[in-house]
C-alpha positions as CSV (number, residue, x, y, z in Angstrom):
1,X,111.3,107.1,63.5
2,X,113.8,105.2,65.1
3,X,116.2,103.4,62.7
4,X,118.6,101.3,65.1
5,X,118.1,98.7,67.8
6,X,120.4,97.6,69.8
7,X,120.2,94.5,72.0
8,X,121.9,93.1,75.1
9,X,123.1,89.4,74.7
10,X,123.2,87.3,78.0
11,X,119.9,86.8,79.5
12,X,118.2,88.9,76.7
13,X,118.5,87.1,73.2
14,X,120.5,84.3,74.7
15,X,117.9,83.0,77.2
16,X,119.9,81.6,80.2
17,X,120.3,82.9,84.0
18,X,123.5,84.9,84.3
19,X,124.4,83.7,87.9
20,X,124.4,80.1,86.7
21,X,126.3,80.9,83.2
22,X,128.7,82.6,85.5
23,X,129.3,79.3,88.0
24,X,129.8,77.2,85.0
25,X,132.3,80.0,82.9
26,X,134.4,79.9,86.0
27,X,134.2,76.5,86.9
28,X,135.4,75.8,82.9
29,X,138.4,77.9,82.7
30,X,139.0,77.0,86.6
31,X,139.6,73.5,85.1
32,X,141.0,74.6,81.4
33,X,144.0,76.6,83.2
34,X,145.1,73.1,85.4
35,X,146.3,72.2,82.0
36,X,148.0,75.2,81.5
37,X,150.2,74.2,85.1
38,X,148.6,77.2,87.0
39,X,147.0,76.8,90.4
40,X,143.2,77.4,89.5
41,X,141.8,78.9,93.3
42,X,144.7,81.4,92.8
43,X,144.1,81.8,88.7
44,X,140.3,82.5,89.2
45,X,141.0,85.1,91.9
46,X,143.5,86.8,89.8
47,X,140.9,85.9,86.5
48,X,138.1,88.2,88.2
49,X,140.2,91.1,89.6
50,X,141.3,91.4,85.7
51,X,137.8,91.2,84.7
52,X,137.3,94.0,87.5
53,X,140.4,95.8,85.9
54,X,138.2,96.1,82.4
55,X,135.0,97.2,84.1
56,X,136.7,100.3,85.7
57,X,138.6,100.8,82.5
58,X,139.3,104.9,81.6
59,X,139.2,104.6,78.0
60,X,143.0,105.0,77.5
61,X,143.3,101.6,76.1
62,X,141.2,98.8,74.6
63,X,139.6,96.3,77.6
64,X,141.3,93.7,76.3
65,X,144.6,95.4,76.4
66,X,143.3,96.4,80.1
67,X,143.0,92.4,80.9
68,X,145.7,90.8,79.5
69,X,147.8,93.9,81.5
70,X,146.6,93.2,84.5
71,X,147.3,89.6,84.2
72,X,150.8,90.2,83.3
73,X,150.8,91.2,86.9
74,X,150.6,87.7,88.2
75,X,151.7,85.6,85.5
76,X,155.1,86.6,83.3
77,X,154.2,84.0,80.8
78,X,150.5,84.6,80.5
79,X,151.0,86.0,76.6
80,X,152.0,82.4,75.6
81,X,148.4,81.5,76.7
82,X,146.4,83.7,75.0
83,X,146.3,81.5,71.9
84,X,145.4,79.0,74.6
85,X,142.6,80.9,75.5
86,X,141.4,81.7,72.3
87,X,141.4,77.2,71.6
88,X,139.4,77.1,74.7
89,X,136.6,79.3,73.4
90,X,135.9,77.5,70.4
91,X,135.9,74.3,71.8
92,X,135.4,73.3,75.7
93,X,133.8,76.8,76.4
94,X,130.7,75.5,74.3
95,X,129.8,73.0,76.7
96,X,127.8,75.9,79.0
97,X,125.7,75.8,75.8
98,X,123.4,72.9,77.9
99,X,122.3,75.8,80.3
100,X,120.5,77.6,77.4
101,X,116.7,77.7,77.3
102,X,116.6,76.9,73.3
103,X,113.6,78.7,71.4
104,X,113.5,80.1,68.4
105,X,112.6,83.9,69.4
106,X,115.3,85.3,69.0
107,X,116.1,84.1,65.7
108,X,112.2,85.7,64.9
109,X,112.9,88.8,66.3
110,X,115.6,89.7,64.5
111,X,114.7,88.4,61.2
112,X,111.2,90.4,61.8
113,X,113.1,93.4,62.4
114,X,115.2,92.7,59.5
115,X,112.6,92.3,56.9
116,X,111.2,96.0,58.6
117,X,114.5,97.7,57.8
118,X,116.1,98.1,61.1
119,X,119.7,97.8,61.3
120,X,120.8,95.9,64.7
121,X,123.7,96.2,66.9
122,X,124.9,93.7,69.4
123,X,125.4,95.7,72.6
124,X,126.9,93.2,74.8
125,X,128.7,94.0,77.7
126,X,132.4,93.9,76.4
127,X,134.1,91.7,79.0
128,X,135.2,88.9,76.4
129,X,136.9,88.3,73.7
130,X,135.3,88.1,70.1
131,X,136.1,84.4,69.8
132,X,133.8,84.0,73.1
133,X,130.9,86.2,72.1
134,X,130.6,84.9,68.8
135,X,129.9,81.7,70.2
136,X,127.5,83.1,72.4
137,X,125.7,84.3,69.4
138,X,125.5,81.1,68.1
139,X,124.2,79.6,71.0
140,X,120.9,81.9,70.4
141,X,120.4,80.3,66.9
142,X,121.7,83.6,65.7
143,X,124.0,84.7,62.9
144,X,127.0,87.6,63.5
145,X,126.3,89.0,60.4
146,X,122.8,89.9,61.9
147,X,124.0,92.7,63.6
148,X,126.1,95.9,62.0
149,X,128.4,95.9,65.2
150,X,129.2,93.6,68.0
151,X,130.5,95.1,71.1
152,X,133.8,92.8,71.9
153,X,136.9,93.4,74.3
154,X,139.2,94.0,71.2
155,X,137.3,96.9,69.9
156,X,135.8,98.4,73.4
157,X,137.3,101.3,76.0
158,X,134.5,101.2,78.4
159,X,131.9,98.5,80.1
160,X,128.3,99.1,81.2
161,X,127.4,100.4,83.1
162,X,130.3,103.5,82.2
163,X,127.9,106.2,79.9
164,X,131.2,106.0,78.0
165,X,130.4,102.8,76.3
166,X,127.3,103.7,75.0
167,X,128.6,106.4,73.2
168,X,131.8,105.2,71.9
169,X,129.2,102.9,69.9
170,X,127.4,106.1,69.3
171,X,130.5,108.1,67.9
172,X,131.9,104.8,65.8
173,X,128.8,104.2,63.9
174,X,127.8,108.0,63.5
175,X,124.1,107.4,65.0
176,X,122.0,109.7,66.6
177,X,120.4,108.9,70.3
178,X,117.2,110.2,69.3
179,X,117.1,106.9,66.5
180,X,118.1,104.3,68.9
181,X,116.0,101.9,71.1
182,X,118.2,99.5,73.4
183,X,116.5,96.2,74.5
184,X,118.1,94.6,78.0
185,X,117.2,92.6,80.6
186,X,119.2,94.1,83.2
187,X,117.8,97.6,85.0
188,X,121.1,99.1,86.0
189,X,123.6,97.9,83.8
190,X,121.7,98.2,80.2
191,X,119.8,101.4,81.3
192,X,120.5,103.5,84.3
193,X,123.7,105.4,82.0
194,X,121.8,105.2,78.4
195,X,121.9,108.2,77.0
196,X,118.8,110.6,77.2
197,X,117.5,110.3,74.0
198,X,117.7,106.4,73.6
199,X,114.7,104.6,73.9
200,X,114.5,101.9,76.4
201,X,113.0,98.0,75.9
202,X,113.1,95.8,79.2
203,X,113.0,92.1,78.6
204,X,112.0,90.0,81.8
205,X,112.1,86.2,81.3
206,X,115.3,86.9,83.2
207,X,115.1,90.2,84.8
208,X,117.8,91.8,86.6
209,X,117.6,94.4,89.3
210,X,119.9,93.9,91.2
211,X,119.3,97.4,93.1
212,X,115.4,97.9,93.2
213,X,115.5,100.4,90.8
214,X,112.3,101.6,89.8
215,X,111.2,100.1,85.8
216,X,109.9,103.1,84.0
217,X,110.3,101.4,80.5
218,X,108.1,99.1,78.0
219,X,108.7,95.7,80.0
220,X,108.0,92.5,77.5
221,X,108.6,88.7,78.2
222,X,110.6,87.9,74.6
223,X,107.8,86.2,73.1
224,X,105.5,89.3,74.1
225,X,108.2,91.3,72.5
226,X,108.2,89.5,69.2
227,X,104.3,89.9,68.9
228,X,104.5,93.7,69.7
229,X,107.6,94.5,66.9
230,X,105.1,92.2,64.1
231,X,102.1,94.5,65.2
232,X,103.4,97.9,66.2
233,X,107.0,98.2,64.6
């Protein structure tokens, strides 16, 4: 039986469309880092090749040493922002809360799988900072202390859709493939690199396939979902 679920964030429990979460994430810091007296056209440029930076990342240090690295690059006085960065988070960055489709779903889901015995893990794609992805979780009516682990940029060495990250989590938490069922909305990044023996959960209120890849997995809209883990799990 498997014992562990683990579940993508962005477009999966937090109900939103990733390209416009995207526009307004940049568009924020764009105008957050103005204050800061940087140039934002040139910051955002230098913003994404960091974020590029993590995503290639070879393990050898954490992503968020990777980002703050590659930064340095551009910016010799970058480190006295970070605390910046971290006030921006909890407060300006929860203004993209307005693009969320709010329902209650995901707060069902995971207190159904509770009450079942499962033990959840938030596998979110480990580009940001804890501060940043807590709020996220927050945003889905959610509580942190849902999930076992949350995948953040302080405690991660790989990205999806690197096979890597999936077993780092693997490895950390001592868990078996063969118990774990991952639930994602995105074909290639949550899926194509999962390792063999995880099971596989496709959410589609906002589906991503970005490269036509054939969908050979259980597909459920998120309220279809919650119906089938009350009857079958």
């Amino acid at each position: 039986m498997k014992k562990t679920i683990l579940f993508d964030l962005d477009s999966t429990l937090l109900q939103m469309n990733q390209d416009e979460f995207v526009k307004c994430y940049f568009k924020s810091v764009a105008l957050k880092v103005k204050e800061f007296g940087y140039d934002s056209l040139e910051f955002m440029k230098h913003f994404s090749n960091a974020a590029y930076c993590i995503i290639t990342n070879d393990g050898s240090k954490t992503n968020k040493e990777v980002f703050w690295e590659c930064m340095r690059k551009y910016y010799s006085d970058i480190d006295s922002k970070i605390a910046l960065f971290d006030k921006y988070y909890e407060n300006e960055f929860n203004e993209i809360k307005q693009i969320v489709r709010n329902n209650s779903l995901s707060k069902d889901i995971v207190s159904t799988l509770k009450s079942k015995g499962y033990q959840l893990i938030l596998a979110t794609n480990p580009l940001f900072p804890k501060i940043c992805t807590i709020q996220r979780i927050k945003w889905a009516g959610l509580d942190p202390n849902d999930f076992i682990y949350i995948s953040t940029y302080e405690n991660s060495h790989y990205c999806k859709p690197n096979p890597k990250y999936y077993l780092e989590i693997l490895n950390k938490l001592s868990l078996h493939e063969d118990d774990c069922i991952m639930v994602g909305n995105d074909v290639s990044d949550d899926f194509s690199n999962l390792p063999s023996g995880m099971s596989k959960i496709l959410i589609t209120d906002f589906l991503i396939n970005k490269n036509n890849l054939p969908i050979d997995m259980p597909s459920y809209t998120l309220e279809e979902f919650l119906q089938y883990i009350k009857e079958r799990f």
